[in-house]
C-alpha positions in Angstrom: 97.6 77.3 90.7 99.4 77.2 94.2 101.3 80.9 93.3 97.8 82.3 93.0 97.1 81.9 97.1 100.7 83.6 97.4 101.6 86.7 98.6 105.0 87.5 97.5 106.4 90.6 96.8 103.2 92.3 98.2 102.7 95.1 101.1 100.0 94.1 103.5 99.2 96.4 106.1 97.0 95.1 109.2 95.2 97.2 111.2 94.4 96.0 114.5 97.2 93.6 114.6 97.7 93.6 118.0 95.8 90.8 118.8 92.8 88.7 118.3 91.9 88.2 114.2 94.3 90.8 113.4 97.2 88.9 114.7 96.0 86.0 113.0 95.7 87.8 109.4 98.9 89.3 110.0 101.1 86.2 110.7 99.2 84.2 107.7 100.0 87.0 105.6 103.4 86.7 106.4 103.2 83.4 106.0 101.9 83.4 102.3 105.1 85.7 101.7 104.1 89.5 102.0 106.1 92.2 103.7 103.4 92.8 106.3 103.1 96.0 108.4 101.4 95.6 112.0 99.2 98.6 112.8 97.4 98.7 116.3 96.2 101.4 118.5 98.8 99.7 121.2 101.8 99.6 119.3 103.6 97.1 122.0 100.4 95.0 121.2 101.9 95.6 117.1 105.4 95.8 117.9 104.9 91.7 119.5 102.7 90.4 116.6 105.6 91.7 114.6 108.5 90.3 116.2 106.5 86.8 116.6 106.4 87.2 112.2 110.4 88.2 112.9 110.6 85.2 114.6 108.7 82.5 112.2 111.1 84.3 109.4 108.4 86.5 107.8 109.0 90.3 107.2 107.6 92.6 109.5 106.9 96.3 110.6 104.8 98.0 113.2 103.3 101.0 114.3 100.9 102.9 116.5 97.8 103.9 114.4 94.2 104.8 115.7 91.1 104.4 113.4 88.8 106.9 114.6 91.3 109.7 113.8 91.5 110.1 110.0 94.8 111.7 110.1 96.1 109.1 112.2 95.2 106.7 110.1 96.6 108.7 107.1 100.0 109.2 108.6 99.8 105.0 109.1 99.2 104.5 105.3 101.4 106.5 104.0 104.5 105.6 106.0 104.0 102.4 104.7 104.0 103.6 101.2 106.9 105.6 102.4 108.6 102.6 103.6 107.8 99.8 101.2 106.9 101.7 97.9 103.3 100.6 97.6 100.3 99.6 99.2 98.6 96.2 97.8 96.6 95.3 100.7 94.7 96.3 103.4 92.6 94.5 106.0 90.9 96.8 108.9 89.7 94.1 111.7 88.7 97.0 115.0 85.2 96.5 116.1 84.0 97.0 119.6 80.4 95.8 121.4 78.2 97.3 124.3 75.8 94.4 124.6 72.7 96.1 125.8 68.8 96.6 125.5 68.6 98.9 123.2 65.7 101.0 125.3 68.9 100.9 127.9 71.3 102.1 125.3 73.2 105.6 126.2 73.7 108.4 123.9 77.3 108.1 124.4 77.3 104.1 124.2 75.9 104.5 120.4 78.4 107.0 119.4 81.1 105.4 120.8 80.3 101.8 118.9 79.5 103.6 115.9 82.6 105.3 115.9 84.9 102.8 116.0 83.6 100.2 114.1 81.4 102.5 111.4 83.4 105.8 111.7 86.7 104.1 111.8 86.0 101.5 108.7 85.6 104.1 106.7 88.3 105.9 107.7 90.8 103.1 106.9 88.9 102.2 103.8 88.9 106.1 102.5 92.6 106.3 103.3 93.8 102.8 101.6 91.3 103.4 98.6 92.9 106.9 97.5 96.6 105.4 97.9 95.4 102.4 95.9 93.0 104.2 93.2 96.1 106.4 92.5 98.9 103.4 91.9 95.6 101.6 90.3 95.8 98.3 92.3 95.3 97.0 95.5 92.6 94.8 97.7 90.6 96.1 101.4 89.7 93.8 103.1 87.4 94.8 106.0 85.7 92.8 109.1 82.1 92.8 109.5 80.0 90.1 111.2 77.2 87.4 111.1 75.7 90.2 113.2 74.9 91.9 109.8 72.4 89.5 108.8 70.9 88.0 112.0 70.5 89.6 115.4 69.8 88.6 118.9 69.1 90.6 122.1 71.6 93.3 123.1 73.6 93.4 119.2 71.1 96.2 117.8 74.1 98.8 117.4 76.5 96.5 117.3 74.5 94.9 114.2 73.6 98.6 112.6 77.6 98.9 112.1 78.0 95.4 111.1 75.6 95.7 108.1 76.7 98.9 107.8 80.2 97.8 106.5 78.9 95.5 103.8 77.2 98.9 102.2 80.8 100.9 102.8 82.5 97.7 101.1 79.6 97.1 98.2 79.5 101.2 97.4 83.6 101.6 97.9 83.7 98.0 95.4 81.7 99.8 92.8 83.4 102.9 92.7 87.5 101.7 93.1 86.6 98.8 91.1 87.5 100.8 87.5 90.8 102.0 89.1 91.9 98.7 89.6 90.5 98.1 93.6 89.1 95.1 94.9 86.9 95.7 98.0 85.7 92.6 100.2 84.3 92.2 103.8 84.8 89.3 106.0 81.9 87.9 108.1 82.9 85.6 110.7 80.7 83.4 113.0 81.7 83.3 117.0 86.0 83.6 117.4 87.7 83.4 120.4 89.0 86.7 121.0 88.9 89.1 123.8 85.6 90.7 122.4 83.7 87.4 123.2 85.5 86.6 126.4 82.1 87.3 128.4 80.6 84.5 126.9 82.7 82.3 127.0 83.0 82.5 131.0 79.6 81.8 130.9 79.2 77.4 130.6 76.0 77.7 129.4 76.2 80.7 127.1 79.5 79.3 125.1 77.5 75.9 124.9 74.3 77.7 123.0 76.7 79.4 120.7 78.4 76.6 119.4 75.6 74.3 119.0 74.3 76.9 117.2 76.9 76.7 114.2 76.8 73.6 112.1 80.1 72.5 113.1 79.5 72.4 116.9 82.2 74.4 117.9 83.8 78.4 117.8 86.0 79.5 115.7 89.7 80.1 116.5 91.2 83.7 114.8 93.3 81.4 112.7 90.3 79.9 111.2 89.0 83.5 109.7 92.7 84.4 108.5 92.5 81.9 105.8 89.4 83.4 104.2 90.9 87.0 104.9 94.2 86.4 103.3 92.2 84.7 100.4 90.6 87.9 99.9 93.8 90.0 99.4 95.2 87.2 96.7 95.7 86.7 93.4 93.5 83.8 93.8 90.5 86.2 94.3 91.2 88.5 91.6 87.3 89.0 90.3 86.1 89.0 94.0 84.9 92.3 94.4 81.8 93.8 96.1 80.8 91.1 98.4 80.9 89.2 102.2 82.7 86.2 102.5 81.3 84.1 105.8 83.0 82.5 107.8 80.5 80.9 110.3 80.8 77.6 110.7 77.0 77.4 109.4 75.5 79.5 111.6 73.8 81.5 108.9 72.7 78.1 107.4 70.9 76.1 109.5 67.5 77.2 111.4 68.7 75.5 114.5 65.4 75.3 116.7 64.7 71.7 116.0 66.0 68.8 114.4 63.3 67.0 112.8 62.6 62.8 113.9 64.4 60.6 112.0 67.2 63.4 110.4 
């Protein structure tokens, strides 16, 4: 059963690969065998995840893509097909926050998150879905959020996008799922990445947030490649259509009080 977790012979391509999750999913991927190409809107951010994959003995390629232009991400997709013959998986991980009021929210401040994480989603889930529909495999995998199901103060776009991408991924699963396309979201808990760095320089923020989770603790990006790279597998071949969390148990436990005696 071990082969069904491995990703040999496969083309994975990894947008936002840069850094952060991305990086993460890109060097597991490697790792579980596939030729995996490293798409980022810096390419010396792709270009350094890929010659860390060089480096471990993995197979890699990069490039400059940017998710908010269609055709940019279009060119992306289909020099990898260009390149490697195929396209068997996908995993789009770009998402950006303005953590606001949202009485304080600015025009421009909405249409700028929705753009990049709503606009763009789709726009790497459109592209990979018609190269995949037309060879009649393949398996998206996109990043949405715990931020889809429970909100706090200031995450009222950001959250809107979030839940936003479980829809894109539940209508794209129904419709690519009869050409032979899986499509699956990814909701993790609080990562350590550069999008959370403001609370983390703040003691007493970083402390709430991990108490929150079951585990006590953040995540690290390595931690949400495994259920990512999971996703594109064999070993979820009739996983379609749905949000895998991984949250440590935030979404499980109330949190406000711990009953005497528990």
């Amino acid at each position: 059963m071990s082969g069904l977790f491995r990703l040999d012979g496969k083309v994975v391509a990894v947008v936002g690969a840069g850094a952060g999750i991305g990086e993460a999913v890109a060097r597991a991927a490697a790792g579980q065998g596939a030729r995996v190409f490293c798409l980022d809107i810096s390419e010396p951010a792709a270009r350094a995840t890929a010659a860390r994959i060089r480096q471990a003995g993995g197979t890699a390629d990069a490039a400059s893509t940017e998710i908010t232009d269609a055709g940019s991400i279009d060119a992306a997709l289909q020099d990898v097909v260009t390149a490697a013959g195929r396209l068997d998986g996908l995993v789009c991980t770009p998402g950006i926050n303005v953590r606001k009021k949202l009485l304080d929210y600015s025009e421009d401040e909405f249409d700028r998150v929705v753009r990049v994480n709503l606009k763009g989603t789709f726009n790497a889930l459109r592209s990979a879905g018609r190269i995949m529909a037309a060879q009649g495999a393949g398996s998206i995998v996109i990043l949405s959020s715990i931020r889809s199901v429970a909100v706090e103060p200031g995450q009222s776009v950001y959250a809107c996008t979030k839940a936003g991408i479980v829809q894109l991924v539940r209508g794209a699963a129904c419709e690519l799922g009869p050409r032979g396309v899986r499509v699956n979201a990814v909701g993790p808990g609080v990562v350590e990445t550069a999008l959370t760095a403001p609370i983390k320089s703040d003691p007493a923020w970083y402390s709430a947030y991990a108490n929150k989770s079951i585990l006590k603790r953040w995540a690290t990006p390595d931690e949400i490649a495994g259920p990512t790279v999971f996703l594109i597998s064999d070993a979820a071949s009739f996983v379609t259509g749905t949000i895998l969390f991984a949250d440590g148990g935030w979404l499980a436990a109330d949190g406000r009080f711990t009953p005497p005696g528990m």
